[in-house]
C-alpha positions in Angstrom: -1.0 -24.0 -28.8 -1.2 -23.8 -24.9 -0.6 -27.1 -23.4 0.3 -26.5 -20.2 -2.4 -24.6 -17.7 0.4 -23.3 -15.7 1.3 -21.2 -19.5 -2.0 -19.7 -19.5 -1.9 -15.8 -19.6 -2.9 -14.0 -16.6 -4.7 -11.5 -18.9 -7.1 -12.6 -21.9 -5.9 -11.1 -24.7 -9.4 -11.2 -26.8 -10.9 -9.2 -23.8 -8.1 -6.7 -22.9 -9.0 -3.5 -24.3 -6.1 -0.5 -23.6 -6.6 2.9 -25.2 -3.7 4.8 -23.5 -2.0 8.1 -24.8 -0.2 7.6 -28.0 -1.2 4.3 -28.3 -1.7 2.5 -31.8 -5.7 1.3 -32.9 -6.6 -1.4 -30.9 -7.1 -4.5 -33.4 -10.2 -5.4 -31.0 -13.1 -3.9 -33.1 -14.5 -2.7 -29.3 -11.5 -0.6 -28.4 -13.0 2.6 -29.5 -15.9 2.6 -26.9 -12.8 2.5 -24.2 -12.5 6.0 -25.2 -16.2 6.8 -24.8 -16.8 5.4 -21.8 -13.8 6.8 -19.7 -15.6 10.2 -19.9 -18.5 9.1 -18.5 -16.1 7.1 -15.8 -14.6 10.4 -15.3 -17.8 12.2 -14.7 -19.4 9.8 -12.4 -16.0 10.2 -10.3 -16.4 13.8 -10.2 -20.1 13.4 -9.0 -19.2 11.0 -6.5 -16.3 12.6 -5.4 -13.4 10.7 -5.6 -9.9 12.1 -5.9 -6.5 12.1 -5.1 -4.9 11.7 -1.7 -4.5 14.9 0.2 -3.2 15.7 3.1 -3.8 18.3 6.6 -0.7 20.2 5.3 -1.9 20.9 1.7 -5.7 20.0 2.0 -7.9 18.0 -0.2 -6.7 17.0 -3.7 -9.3 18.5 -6.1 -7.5 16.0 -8.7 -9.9 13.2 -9.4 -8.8 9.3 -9.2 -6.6 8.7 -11.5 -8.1 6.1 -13.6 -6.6 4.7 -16.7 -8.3 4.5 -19.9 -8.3 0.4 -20.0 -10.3 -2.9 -19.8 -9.4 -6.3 -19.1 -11.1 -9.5 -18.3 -9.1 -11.9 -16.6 -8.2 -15.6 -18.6 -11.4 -18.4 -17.8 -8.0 -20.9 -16.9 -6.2 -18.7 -15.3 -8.3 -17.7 -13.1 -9.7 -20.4 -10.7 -6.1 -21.4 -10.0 -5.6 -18.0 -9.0 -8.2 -17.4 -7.1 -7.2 -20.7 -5.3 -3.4 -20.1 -4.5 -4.6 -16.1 -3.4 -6.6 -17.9 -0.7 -4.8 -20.7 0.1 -1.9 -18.0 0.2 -3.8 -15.7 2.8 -4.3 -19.0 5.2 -0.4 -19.5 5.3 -0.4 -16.1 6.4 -2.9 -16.9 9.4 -1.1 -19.6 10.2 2.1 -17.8 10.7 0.1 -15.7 12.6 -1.6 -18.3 14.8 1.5 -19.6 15.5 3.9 -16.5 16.3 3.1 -16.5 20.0 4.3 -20.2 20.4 7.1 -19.6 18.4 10.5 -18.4 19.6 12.1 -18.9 15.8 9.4 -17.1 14.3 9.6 -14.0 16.8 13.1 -13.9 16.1 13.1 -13.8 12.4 10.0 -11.2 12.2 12.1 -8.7 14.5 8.5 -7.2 14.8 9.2 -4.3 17.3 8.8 -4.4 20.9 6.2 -1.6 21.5 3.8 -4.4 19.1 5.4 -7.7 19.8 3.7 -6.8 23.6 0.3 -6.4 22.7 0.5 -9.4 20.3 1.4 -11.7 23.2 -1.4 -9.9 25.3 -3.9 -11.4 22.7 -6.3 -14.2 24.9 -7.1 -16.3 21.8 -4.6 -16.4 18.9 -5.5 -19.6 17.6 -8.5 -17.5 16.5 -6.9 -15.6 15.1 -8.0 -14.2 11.2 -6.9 -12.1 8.4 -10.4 -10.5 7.7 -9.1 -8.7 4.5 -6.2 -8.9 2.8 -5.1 -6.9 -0.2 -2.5 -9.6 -2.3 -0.4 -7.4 -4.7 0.6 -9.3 -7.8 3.2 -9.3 -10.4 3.3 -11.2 -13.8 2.2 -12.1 -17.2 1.2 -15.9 -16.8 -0.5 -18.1 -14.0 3.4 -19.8 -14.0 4.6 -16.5 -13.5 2.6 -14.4 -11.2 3.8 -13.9 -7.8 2.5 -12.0 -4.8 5.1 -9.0 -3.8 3.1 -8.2 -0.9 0.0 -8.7 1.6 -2.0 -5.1 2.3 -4.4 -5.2 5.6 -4.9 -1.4 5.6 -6.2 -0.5 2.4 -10.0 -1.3 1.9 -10.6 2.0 0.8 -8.6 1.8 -2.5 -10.7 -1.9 -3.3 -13.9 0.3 -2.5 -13.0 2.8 -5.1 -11.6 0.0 -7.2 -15.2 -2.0 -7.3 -16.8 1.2 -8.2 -14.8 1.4 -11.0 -15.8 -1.7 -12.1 -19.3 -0.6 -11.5 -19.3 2.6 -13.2 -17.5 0.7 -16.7 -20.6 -1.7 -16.3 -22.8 1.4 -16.4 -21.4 3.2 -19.0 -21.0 2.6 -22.9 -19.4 -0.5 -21.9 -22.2 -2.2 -20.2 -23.2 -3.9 -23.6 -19.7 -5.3 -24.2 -19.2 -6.8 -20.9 -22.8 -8.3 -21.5 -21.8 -9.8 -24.8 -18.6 -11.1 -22.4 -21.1 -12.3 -20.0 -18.9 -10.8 -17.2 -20.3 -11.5 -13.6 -20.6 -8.7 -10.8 -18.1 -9.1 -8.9 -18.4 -9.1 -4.8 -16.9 -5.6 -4.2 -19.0 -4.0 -7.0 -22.1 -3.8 -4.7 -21.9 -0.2 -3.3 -22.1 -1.0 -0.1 -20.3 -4.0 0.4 -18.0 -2.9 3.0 -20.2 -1.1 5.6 -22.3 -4.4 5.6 -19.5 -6.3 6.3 -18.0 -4.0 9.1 -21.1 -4.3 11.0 -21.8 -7.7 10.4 -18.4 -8.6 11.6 -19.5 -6.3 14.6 -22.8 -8.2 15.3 -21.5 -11.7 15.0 -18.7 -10.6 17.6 -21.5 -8.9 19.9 -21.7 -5.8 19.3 -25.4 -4.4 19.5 -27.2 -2.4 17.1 -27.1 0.5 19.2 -23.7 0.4 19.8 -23.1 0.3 16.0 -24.8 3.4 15.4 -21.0 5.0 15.4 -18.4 3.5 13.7 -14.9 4.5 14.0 -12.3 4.9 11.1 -9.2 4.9 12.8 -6.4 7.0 10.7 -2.7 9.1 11.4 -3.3 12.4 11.5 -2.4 14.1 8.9 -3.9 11.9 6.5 -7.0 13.1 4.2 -7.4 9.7 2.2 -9.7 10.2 -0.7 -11.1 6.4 0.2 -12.6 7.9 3.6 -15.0 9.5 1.0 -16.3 6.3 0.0 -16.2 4.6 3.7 -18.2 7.3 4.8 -20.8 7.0 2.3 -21.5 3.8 2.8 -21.3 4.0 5.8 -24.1 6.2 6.2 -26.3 4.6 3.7 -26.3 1.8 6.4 -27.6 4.1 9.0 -24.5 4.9 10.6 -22.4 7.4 11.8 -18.8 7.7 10.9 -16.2 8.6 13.2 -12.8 9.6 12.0 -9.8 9.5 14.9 -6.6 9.0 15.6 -6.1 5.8 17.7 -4.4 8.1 20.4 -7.8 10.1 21.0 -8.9 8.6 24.0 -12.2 10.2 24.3 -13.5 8.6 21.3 -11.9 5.3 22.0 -13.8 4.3 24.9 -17.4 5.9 23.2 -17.0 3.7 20.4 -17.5 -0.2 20.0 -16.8 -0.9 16.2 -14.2 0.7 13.9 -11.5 -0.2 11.7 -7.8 0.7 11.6 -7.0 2.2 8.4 -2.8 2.3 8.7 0.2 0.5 10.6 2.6 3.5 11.7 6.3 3.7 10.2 7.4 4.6 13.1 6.1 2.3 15.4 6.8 4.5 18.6 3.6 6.1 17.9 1.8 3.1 19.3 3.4 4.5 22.8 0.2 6.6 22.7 -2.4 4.1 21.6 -2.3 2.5 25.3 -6.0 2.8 25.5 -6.5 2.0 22.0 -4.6 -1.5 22.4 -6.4 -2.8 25.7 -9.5 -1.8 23.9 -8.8 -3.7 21.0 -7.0 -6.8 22.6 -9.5 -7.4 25.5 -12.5 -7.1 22.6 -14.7 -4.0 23.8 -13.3 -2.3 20.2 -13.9 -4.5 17.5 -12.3 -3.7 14.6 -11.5 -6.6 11.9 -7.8 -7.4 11.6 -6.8 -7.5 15.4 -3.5 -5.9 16.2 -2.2 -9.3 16.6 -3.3 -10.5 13.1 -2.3 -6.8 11.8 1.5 -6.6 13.0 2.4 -9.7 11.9 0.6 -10.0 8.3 2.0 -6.3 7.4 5.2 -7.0 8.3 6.9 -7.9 5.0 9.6 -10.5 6.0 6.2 -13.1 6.2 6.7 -13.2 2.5 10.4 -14.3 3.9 8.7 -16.6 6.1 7.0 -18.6 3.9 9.7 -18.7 1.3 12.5 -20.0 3.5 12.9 -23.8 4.3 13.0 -23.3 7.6 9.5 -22.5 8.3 7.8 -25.2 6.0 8.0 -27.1 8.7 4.3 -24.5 9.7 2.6 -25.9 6.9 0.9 -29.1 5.0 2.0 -30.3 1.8 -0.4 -28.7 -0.2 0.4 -25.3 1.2 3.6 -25.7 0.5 2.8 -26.3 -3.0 0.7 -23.1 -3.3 3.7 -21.2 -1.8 6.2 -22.9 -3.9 3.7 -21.8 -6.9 3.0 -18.4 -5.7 5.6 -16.5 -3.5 9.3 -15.5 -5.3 12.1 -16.4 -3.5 12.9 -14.3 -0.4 14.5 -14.0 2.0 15.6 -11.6 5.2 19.0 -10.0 5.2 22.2 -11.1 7.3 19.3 -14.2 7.9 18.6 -16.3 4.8 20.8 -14.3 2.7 24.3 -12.8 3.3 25.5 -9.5 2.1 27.8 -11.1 -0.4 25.4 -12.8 -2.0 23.0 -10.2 -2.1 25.4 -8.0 -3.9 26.4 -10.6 -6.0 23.0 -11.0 -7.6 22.2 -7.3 -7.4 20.5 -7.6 -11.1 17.6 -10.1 -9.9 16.9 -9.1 -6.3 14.9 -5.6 -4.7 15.2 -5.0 -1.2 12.3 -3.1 1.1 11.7 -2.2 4.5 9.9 -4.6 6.7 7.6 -1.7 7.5 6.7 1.0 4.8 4.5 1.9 2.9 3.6 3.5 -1.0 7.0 1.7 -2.1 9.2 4.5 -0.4 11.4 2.1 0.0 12.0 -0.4 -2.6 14.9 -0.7 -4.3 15.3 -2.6 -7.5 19.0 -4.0 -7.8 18.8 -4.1 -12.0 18.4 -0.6 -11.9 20.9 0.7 -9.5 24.3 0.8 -10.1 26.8 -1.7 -8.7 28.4 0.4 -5.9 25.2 2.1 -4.6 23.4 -1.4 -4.2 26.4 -2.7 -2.7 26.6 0.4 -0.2 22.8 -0.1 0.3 22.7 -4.0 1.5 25.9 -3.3 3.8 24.2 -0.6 5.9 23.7 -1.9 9.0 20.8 0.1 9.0 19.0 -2.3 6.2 20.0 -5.3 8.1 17.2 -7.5 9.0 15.3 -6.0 5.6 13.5 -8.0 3.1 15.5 -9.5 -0.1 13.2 -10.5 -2.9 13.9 -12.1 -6.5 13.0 -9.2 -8.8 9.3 -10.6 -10.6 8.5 -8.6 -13.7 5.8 -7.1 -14.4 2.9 -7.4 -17.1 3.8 -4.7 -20.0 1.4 -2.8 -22.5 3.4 -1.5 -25.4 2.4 1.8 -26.8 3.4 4.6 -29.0 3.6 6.4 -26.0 6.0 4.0 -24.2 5.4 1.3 -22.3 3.0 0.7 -18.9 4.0 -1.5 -16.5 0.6 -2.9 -14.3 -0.1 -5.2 -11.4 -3.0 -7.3 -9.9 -4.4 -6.7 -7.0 -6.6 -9.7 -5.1 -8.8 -8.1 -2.5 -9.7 -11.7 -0.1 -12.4 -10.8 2.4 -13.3 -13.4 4.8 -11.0 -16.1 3.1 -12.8 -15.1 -0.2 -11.5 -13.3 -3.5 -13.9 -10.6 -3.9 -12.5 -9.0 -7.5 -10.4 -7.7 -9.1 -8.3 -4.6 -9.9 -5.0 -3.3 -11.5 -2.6 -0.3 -11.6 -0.4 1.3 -14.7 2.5 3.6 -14.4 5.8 3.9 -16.9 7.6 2.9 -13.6 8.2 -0.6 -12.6 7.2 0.0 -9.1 3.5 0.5 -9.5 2.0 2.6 -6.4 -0.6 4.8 -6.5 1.8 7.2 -4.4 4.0 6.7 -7.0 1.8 8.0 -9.6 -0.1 4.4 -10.6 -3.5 4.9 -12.1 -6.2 2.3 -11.5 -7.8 0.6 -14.8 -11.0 -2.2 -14.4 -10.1 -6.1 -14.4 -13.5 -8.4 -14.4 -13.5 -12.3 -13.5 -14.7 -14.7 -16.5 -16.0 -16.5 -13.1 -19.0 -16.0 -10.6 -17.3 -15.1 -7.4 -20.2 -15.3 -5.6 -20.6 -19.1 -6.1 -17.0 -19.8 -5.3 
């Protein structure tokens, strides 16, 4: 018998339907329509076109999203709790935010580079500042045990396609059975949830209905994302006109007044040629959610540092604290929190990642790399200053194909959880780049009421 809350699983195991290859009957007596209704899935994904990421170099992926034949409703106890630490978590975040212009310790430790820390300082108002939307990337089996790996301001696209997941499952086969669950709609379900939102956020900020008549998506170059399909739709069910540009294209820049920025840049010299871009932005004739200075600090990942290590409690109240104590693993940034020596030394329960990247190119998980490569990886001088995390593990699916690993991902739009969604892969590091597919997760809750 549960008696602690904190024990509940993440997942409710009477509603968590996976028919994956190889695997054994389900003992739910529902499983079987799993099967049914991920061809119908499949076909509305075709219709709509939604696929793969491609790129300028090898053109559009004509592979469809990669969805994964599986069904699960998150626990009735877990979730509020959830739901409340995810928010609470994404306020901490603001307020290191809010606070990294005033704060010499705080610039220091971030290291954020000097081509962004200047247009972060140029910011008139940071005490206004917000994180609009923030993707939370979770790992774990129970509420005690869940832990957010990483915050994601640049990926609305994959909790579009995510919500229409959810939306086609509801209209397929499986409609009854989420009925019988009585399952709410979740926020991002509603098909166009983010164009009304961009240009809301535009309207309330000043920007006229005329001028929203173009809307920029702001994206590198040689990216063809299969998510711009889906912005663009909805876009243009709203009326609108979407414009996709690099944030270097200056012509386009000063036409537009609303947009969003889809991606930080790995290299963050390529912000040398966003000069017009960055005043835009910064003295408000752009608006785009996430403001550069809300964006360069919350996608830098030694925040999760920051709000692990004692010396930044000091930033917030005591229930924050709790939340964070509850809710970020223990890290900490290299050669500053954590020596070299004792990195190496616990190799077997810490991964290390860049400050910067992105699709998981650069984690490292210590347990499975040998002794002498880790070792040689945390004394590059070259990793110094990275982010050194305790090693959370991840939910598992056994079947008689193996096992899946799978995350949680907590879309938060305007301080709000909006749904739900979830990745699977054989691999513990659980990307979509890193060949993830995406499988439906429904709230027991009304997330409209919360």
């Amino acid at each position: 018998m549960i008696t602690d809350d904190n024990e509940v699983p993440l997942f409710d195991p009477e509603r968590d339907l996976v028919v994956l290859p190889g695997a054994p009957g389900h003992t739910h007596p529902a499983a079987g329509r799993v099967v049914d209704a991920l061809e119908q899935v499949r076909s509305r994904i075709l219709t709509e076109r939604l696929y793969k990421v491609g790129t300028l170099r090898t053109g559009p992926s004509s592979d469809p999203y990669p969805v994964m034949p599986a069904v699960a409703a998150l626990h009735r106890r877990a979730e509020p709790a959830l739901r409340r630490r995810a928010q609470t978590a994404v306020a901490c975040l603001e307020q290191l935010i809010q606070r990294y212009p005033d704060d010499p310790e705080l610039q220091d430790f971030l290291d954020v580079p000097p081509v962004l820390h200047r247009w972060i300082l140029r910011h008139p108002a940071p005490e206004q500042l917000r994180v609009d939307f923030c993707r939370l990337d979770l790992l774990g089996d129970t509420l005690s045990s869940t832990r957010v790996l990483e915050f994601n301001a640049s990926s609305p696209g994959g909790v579009v396609s995510s919500g229409m997941l959810n939306r086609f499952c509801r209209q397929s086969s499986l409609g009854t059975l989420l009925a019988e669950w009585e399952v709410p709609q979740a926020p991002f379900e509603r098909p166009g949830w983010f164009a009304d939102w961009l240009i809301d956020y535009g309207r309330v900020r000043g920007v006229r209905e005329d001028e929203s008549s173009r809307v920029g998506l702001f994206h590198e170059r040689l990216s063809l994302k299969f998510e711009f399909n889906q912005l663009r739709a909805q876009l243009r069910g709203r009326g609108r006109t979407p414009v996709e540009t690099e944030p270097s294209a200056i012509d386009h820049v000063k036409s537009l007044r609303l947009g969003y920025l889809k991606y930080i840049p790995e290299d963050p010299r390529e912000v040398e040629r966003w000069e017009t871009f960055c005043a835009r932005m910064t003295d408000g004739q752009l608006v785009a959610p996430n403001a550069l200075a809300a964006r360069w600090v919350a996608e830098n990942k030694l925040c999760l540092a920051a709000l692990s290590d004692p010396r930044f409690r000091r930033l917030f109240t005591p229930p924050q604290r709790a939340t964070l104590d509850a809710l970020v693993p223990y890290s900490r940034k290299l050669g500053d929190g954590i020596s070299e020596t004792e990195a190496i030394n616990e190799r077997t329960r810490l991964i290390i990642k860049a400050p910067y990247s992105r699709h998981g190119t650069s984690v490292v998980l210590g347990a499975e790399t040998p002794a002498d490569v880790w070792s040689g990886l945390v004394r590059d001088p070259a990793r110094r200053g990275w982010l050194i995390q305790e090693r959370v593990t991840p939910s598992a699916v056994g079947t008689n194909d193996g096992t899946y690993f799978r995350d949680l991902m907590v879309p938060v739009l305007g301080g709000r959880v909006i749904g739900y969604c979830a990745r699977m892969n054989r691999k513990r590091v659980l990307n979509s780049a890193q060949g993830s597919g995406t499988h439906a997760v429904f709230s027991p809750h009304d997330l409209h009421k919360t």
